[in-house]
C-alpha positions as CSV (number, residue, x, y, z in Angstrom):
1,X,81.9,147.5,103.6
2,X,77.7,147.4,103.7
3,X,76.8,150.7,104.2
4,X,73.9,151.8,106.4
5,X,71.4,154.3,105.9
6,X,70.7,156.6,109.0
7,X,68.3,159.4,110.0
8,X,70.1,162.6,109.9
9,X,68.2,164.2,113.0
10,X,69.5,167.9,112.6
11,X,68.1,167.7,109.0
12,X,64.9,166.5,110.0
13,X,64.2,169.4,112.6
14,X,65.2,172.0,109.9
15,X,62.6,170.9,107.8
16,X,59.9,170.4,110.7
17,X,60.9,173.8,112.0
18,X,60.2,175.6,108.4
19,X,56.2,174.3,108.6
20,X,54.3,176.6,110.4
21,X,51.5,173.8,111.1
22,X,50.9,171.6,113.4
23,X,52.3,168.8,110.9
24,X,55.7,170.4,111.9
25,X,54.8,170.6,115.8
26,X,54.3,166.8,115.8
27,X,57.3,166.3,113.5
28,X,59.5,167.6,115.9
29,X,58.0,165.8,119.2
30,X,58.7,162.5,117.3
31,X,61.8,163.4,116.3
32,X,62.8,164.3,120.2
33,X,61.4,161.0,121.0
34,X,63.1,158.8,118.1
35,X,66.5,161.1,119.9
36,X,66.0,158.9,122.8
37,X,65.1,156.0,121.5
38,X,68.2,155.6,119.4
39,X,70.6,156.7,122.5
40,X,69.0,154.5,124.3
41,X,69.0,151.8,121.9
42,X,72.9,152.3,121.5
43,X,72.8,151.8,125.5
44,X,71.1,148.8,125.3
45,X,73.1,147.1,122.3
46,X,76.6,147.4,124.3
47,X,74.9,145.6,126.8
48,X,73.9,142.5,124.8
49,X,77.4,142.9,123.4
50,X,78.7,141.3,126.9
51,X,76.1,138.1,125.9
52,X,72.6,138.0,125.7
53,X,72.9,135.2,128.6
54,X,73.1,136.3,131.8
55,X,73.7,134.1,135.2
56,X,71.2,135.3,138.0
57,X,71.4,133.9,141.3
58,X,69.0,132.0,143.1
59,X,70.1,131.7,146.5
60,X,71.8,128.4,146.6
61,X,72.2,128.1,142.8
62,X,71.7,130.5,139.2
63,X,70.4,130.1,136.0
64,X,70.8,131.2,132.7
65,X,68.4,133.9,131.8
66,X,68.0,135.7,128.9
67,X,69.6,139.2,129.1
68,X,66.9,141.8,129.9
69,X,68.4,144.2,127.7
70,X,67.7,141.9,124.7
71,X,64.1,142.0,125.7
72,X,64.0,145.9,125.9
73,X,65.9,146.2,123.0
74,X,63.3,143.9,120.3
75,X,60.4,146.0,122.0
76,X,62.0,149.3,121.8
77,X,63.3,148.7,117.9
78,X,59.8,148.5,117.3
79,X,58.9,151.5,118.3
80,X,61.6,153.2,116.9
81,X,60.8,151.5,113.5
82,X,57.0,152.9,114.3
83,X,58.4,156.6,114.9
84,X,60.3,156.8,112.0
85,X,57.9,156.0,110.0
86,X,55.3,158.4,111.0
87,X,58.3,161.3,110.8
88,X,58.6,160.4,107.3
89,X,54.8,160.1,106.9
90,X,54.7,163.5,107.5
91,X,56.8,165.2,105.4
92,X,55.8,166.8,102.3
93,X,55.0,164.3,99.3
94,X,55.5,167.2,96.6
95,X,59.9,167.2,96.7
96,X,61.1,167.2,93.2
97,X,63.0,163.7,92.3
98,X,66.3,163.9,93.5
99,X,66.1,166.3,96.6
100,X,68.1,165.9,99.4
101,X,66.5,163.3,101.5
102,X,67.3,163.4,105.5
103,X,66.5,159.2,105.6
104,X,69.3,158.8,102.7
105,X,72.6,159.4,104.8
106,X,75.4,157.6,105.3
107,X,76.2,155.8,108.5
108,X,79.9,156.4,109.0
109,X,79.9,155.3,113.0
């Protein structure tokens, strides 16, 4: 079994919470934001797990469409990608080798 690293969100807010700065202010705002990106991207991948075809009807007749979730999904994985990156931009560079790390967790679900 391929095991997938996840963001440990309650992990991340401890540490943005200990910074008294504005560094930890914005922390946490991206982390709300990366919250709702991920529920909703969870939304959005059991809808393309009923096709990523869809049949919409056109009066008389339908055609095949691509499903609109797939096209929210790409563009919102993007910015999700984007998000977590700046979260992990902003925390401190000076962690000793071998700290615990809230990017290097273990996706179970």
């Amino acid at each position: 079994m391929v095991k997938i690293k996840a963001v440990n969100f309650k992990s991340l807010k401890e540490l943005f919470n200990e910074m008294d700065n504005e560094k930890g202010m914005l922390g946490l705002a991206l982390i709300k934001e990366a919250e709702f990106m991920k529920t909703t991207l969870t939304k959005l991948k059991r809808e393309m797990n009923k096709g990523v075809v869809t049949e919409m009807s056109q009066g008389k007749y339908s055609i095949d469409r691509a499903n609109p979730a797939l096209t929210q999904y790409n563009a919102m994985i993007k910015n999700y990608q984007s998000t977590i990156k700046q979260i992990n931009d902003l925390l401190p560079k000076d962690t000793p080798e071998g700290a615990y790390d809230p990017f290097d967790q273990d996706d179970l679900s």
